[in-house]
C-alpha positions in Angstrom: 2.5 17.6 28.9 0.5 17.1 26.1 0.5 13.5 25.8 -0.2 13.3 29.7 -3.4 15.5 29.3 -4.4 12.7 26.5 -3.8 10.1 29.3 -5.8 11.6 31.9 -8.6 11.8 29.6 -7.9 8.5 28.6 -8.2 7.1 32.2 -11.4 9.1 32.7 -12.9 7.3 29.8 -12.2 4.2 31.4 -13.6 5.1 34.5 -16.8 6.4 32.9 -16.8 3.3 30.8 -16.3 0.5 33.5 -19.0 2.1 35.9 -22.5 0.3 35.9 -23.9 3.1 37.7 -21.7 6.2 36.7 -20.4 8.4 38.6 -21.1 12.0 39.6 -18.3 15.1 39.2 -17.0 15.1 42.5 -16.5 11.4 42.1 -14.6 12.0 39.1 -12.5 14.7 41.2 -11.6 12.8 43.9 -10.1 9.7 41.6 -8.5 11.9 39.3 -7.1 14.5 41.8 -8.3 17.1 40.3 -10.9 20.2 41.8 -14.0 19.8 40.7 -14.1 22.6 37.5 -11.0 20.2 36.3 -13.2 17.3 36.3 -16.0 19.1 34.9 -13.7 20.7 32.3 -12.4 16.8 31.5 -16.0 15.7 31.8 -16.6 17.7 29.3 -13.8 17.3 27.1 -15.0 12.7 27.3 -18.2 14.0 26.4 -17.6 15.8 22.9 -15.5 12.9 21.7 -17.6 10.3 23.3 -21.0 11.3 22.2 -22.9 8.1 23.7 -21.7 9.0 27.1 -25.2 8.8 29.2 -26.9 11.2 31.9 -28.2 9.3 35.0 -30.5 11.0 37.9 -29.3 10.5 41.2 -31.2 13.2 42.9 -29.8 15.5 44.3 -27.2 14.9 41.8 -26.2 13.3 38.3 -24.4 10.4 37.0 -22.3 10.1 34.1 -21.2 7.3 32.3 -20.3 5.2 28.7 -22.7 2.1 28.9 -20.7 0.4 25.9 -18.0 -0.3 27.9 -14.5 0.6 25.7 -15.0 -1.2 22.8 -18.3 1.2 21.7 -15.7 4.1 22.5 -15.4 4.8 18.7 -18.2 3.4 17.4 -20.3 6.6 17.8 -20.0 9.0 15.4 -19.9 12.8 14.7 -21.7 15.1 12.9 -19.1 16.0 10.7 -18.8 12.1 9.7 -22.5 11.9 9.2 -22.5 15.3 7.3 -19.9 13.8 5.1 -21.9 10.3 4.3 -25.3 12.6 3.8 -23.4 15.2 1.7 -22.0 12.2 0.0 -25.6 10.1 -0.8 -26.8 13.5 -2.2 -24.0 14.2 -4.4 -24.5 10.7 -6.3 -27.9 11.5 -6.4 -27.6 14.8 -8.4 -25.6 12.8 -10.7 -27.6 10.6 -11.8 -25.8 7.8 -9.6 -29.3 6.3 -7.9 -27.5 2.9 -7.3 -24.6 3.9 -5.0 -26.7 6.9 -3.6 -29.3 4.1 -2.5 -26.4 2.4 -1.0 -25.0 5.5 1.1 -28.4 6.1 2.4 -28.7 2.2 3.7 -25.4 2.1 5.5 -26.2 6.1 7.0 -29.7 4.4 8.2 -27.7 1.8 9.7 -25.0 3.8 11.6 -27.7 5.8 12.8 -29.7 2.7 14.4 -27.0 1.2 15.8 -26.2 5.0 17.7 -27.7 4.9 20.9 -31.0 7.1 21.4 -29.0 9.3 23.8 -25.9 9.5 21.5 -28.3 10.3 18.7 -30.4 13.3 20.7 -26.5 14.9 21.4 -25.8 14.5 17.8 -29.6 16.0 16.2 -28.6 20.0 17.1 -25.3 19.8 15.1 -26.1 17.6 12.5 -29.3 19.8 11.4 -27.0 22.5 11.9 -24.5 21.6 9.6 -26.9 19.7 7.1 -29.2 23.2 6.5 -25.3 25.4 6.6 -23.9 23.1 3.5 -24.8 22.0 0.0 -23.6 21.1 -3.1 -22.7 22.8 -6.3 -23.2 20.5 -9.3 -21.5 21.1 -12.2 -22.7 20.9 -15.6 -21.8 17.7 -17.6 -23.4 14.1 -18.8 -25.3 12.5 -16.6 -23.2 9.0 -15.9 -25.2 6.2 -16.5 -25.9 3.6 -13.6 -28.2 0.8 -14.2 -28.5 -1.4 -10.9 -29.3 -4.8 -13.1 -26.4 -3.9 -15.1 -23.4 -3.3 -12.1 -25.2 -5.8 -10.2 -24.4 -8.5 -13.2 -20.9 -6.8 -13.3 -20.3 -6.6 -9.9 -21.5 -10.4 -9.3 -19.0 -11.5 -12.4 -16.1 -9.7 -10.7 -16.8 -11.2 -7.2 -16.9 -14.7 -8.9 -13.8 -14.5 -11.6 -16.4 -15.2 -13.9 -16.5 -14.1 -17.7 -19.5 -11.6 -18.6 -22.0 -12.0 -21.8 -23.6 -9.2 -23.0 -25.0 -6.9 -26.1 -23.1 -3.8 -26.9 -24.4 -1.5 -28.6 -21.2 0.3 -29.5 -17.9 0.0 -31.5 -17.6 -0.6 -34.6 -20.4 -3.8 -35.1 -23.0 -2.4 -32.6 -25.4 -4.9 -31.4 -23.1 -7.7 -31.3 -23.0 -9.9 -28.3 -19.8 -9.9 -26.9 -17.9 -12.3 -23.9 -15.7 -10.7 -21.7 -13.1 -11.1 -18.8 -14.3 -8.1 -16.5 -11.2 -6.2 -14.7 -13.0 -3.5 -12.9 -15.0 -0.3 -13.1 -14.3 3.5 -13.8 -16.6 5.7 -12.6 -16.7 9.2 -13.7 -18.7 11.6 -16.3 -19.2 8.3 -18.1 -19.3 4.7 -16.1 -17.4 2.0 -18.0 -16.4 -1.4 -17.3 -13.2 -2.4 -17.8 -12.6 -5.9 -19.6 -10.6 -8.1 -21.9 -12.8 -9.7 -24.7 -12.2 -13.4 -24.8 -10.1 -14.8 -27.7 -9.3 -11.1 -29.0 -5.8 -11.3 -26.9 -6.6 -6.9 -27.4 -6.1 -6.2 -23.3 -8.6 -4.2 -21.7 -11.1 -1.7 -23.1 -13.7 0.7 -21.7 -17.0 -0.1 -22.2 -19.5 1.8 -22.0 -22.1 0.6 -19.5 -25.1 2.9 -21.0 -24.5 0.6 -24.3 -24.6 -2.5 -22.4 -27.9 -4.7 -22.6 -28.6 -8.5 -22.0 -25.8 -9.0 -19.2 -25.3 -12.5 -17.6 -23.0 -13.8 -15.8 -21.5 -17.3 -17.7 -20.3 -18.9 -14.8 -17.0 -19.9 -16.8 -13.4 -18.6 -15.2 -12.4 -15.0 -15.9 -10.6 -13.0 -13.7 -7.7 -9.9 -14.4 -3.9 -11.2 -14.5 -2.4 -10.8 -11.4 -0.1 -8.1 -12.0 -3.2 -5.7 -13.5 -3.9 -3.2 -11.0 -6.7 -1.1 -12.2 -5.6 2.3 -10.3 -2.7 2.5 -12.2 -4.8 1.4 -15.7 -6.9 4.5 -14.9 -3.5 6.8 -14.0 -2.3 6.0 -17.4 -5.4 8.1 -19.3 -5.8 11.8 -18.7 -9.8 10.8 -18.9 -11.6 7.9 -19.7 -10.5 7.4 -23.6 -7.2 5.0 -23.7 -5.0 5.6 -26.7 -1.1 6.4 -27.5 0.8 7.4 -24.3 2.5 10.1 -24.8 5.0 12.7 -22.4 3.0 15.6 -21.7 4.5 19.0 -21.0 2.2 22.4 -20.4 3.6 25.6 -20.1 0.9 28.0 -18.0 2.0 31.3 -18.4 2.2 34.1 -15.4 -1.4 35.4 -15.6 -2.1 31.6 -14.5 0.4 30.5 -12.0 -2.0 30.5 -8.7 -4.3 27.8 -11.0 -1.7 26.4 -11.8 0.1 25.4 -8.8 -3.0 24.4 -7.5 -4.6 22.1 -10.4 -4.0 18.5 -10.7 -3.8 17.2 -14.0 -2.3 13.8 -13.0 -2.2 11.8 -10.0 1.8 11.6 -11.5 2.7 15.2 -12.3 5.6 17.3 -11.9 5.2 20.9 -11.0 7.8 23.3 -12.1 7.6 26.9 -11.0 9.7 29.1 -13.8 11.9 32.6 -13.1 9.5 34.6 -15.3 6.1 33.5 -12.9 5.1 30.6 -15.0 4.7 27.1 -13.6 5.8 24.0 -16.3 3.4 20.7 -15.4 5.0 17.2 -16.7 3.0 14.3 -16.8 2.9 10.9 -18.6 -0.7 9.6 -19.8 -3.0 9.1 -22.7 -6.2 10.4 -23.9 -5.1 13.4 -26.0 -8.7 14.1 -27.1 -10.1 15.2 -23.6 -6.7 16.3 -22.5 -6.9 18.8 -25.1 -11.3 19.3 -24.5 -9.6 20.2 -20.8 -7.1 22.9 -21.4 -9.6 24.5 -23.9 -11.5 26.1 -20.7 -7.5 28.0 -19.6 -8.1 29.9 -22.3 -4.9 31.8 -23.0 -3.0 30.9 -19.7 -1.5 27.7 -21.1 0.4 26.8 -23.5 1.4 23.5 -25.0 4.8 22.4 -25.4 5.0 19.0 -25.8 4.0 16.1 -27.5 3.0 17.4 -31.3 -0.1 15.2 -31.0 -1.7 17.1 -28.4 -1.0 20.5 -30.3 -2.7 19.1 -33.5 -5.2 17.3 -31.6 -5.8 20.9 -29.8 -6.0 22.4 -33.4 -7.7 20.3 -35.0 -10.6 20.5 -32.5 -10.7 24.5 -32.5 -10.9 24.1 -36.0 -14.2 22.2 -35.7 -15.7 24.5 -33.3 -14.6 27.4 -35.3 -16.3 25.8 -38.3 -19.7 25.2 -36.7 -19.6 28.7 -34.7 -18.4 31.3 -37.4 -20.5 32.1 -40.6 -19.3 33.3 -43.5 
């Protein structure tokens, strides 16, 4: 029964769609076989997924139809998709991510001219609604670099399987120029590219994009082997730091079990729930160092149980921040 409502609805489309003129409630009745508060009802029901459907006066009635036919059926969109792209645009903004929030703002600017004006003045009440009902909370944290000549350069490289050139001001000779085989990007509380230097037969490294000046694009051949995948390069690191990976095993105890069953602290994790109310977590990754920043904030609702390096790593840190806090 449900699928046949679908289908009715379906056909009405259609009709609505392949109508030049339109046509008015009782015609919708009389071809469906319906009375006419089912037609209106289905009317209706065409209407709120089919935004652009138009009005027509054909006094002493109305008109109804889709002008853009079956293909523009889905082309129109909703408020809570234009909410999203908005909420999205503004997001990036607050972090500091002009580029990309430029780049939302085009393509919402370009949905919204290719709506038509009727589509658009059903959309307006809802949209304002929704955009004044919902913001964003921004947490604290570094502001991620994004320099447009810079990811341009990068972004141009990667689209051409050409080699980058560029001064970094990092490692351990900053200032150096280096050449490199680009592999991707990580966004996140820092922006990195990910590349290969030539000759150095090292694999990929992060680089910092805030430490990268001078970029040009060589023109000679460089692209990522075939079998690099750069999802599962990021899925190997905790964070953004890449170093020893190492079998991770967290104990949270009871007084944590709701946040724990509901935090993700690997796109690979296994969740655990224990007898006593605790949840064990067992993931695979490296970056100990802001593994161990992380579980800081838990406080005394975790516990770590494996590997050794993330214990000392985890001492070793509250050892530094006990030395600049507490005064003798």
């Amino acid at each position: 029964m449900r699928h046949e409502k679908g289908a009715r609805l379906l056909e009405l489309a259609r009709m609505l769609a392949g109508s030049a003129e339109g046509l008015t409630l009782d015609e919708m009745a009389d071809r469906l076989l319906v009375g006419r508060r089912t037609a209106e009802r289905m009317r209706d029901a065409v209407w709120e997924m089919f935004p652009q459907m138009e009005v027509v006066d054909d006094p002493p009635t109305r008109r109804f139809r889709i002008p853009s036919g079956l293909d523009g059926l889905f082309q129109a969109p909703t408020p809570e998709e234009l909410v999203a792209l908005s909420a999205a645009a503004e997001l990036m903004d607050r972090q500091g991510l002009a580029g990309r929030a430029a780049a939302l703002r085009s393509l919402e600017q370009k949905v919204m001219s290719a709506t038509r004006a009727a589509a658009r003045r059903r959309l307006a009440p809802d949209l304002e609604a929704l955009l004044q009902a919902e913001t964003i909370a921004v947490t604290a944290g570094p502001r991620p670099f994004e320099e447009e000549s810079v990811l341009a350069a990068v972004r141009g490289a990667l689209k051409a399987m050409s080699t980058l050139r560029f001064r970094y001001e990092g490692g351990s000779t900053p200032g150096r120029t280096r050449e490199v085989t680009p592999y991707g990007i990580l966004f996140g509380r820092s922006n990195y590219l990910v590349a290969e230097e030539v000759g150095a037969g090292t694999g990929p490294r992060n680089w910092r994009l805030d430490r990268i000046s001078e970029v040009e694009v060589t023109g000679a051949p460089g692209a990522p082997p075939e079998d690099f995948s750069l999802q599962a390069y990021a899925d190997e690191s905790f964070g953004i730091y890449q170093d020893d990976t190492e079998d991770v095993v967290l104990r949270v105890l009871p007084q944590g079990r709701d946040d724990g069953l509901r935090w993700r602290f690997h796109a690979r994790q296994k969740v655990e729930e224990q007898a006593d109310g605790g949840v064990i977590v067992r993931f695979r990754a490296s970056g100990m160092r802001e593994l161990a920043w992380h579980l800081f904030t838990w406080g005394d609702k975790i516990e770590i149980v494996a590997p050794p390096a993330l214990k000392a790593m985890m001492a070793g840190e509250l050892a530094v921040a006990v030395k600049a806090h507490v005064r003798n």
